[in-house]
C-alpha positions as CSV (number, residue, x, y, z in Angstrom):
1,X,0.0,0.0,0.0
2,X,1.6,3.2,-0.9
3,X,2.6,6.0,2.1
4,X,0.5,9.0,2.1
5,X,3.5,11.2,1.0
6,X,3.4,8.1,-2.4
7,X,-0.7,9.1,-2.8
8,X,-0.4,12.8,-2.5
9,X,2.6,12.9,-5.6
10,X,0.2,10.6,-7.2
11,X,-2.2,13.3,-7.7
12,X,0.1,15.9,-8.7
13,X,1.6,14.0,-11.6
14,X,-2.2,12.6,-12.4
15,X,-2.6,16.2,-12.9
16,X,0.5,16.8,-15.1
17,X,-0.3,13.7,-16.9
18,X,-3.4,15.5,-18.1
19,X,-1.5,18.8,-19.2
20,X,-1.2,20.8,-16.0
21,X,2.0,22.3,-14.7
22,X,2.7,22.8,-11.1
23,X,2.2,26.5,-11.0
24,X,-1.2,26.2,-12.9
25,X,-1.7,23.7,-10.3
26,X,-0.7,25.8,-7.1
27,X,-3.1,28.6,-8.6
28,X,-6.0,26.5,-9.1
29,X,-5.7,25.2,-5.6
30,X,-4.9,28.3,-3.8
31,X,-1.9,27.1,-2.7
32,X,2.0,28.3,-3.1
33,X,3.6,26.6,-5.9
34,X,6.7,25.8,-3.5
35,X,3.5,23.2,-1.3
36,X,2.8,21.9,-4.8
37,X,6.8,20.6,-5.2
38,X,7.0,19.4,-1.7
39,X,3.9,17.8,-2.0
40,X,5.0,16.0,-5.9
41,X,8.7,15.5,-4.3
42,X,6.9,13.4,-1.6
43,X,8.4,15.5,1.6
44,X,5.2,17.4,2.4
45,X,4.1,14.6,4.9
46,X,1.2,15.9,6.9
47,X,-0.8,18.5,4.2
48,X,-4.1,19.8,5.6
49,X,-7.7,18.8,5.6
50,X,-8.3,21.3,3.0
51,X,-5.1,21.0,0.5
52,X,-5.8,17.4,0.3
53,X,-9.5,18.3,-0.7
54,X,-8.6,21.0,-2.8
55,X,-6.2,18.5,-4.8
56,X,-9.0,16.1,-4.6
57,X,-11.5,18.4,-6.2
58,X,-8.9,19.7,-9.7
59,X,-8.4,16.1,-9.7
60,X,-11.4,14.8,-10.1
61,X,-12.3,17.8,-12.4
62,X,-9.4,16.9,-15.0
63,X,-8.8,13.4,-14.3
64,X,-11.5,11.5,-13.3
65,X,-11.9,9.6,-9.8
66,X,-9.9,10.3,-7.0
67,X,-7.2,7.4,-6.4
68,X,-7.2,8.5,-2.2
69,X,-11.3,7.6,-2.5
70,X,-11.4,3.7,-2.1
């Protein structure tokens, strides 16, 4: 089963994988595009509630289903 830290990069590069770059990502989420690289470098170990949902959310929009939903 992968780490947290494993699942959280997972839906950064989902989201580069379907044309977004970090800093498009960071905007979209409201978050600083220095959380975005910690969080796709895997070092960002304990995010918030609401960055995790906010990834979530662009991820399901561009994506499809959310890999942390099981």
């Amino acid at each position: 089963m992968p780490s947290d830290a494993e699942q959280f990069a997972s839906l950064i590069a989902g989201l580069e994988a379907a044309g977004m770059s970090r800093d498009l990502i960071a905007k979209q989420c409201g978050l600083s595009r220095a959380s975005v690289w910690r969080l796709a470098a895997g070092e960002a170990r304990t995010p918030t509630y609401g960055t995790v949902r906010s990834l979530e959310r662009l991820y399901e929009t561009k994506v499809g289903p959310s890999p942390l939903r099981r």
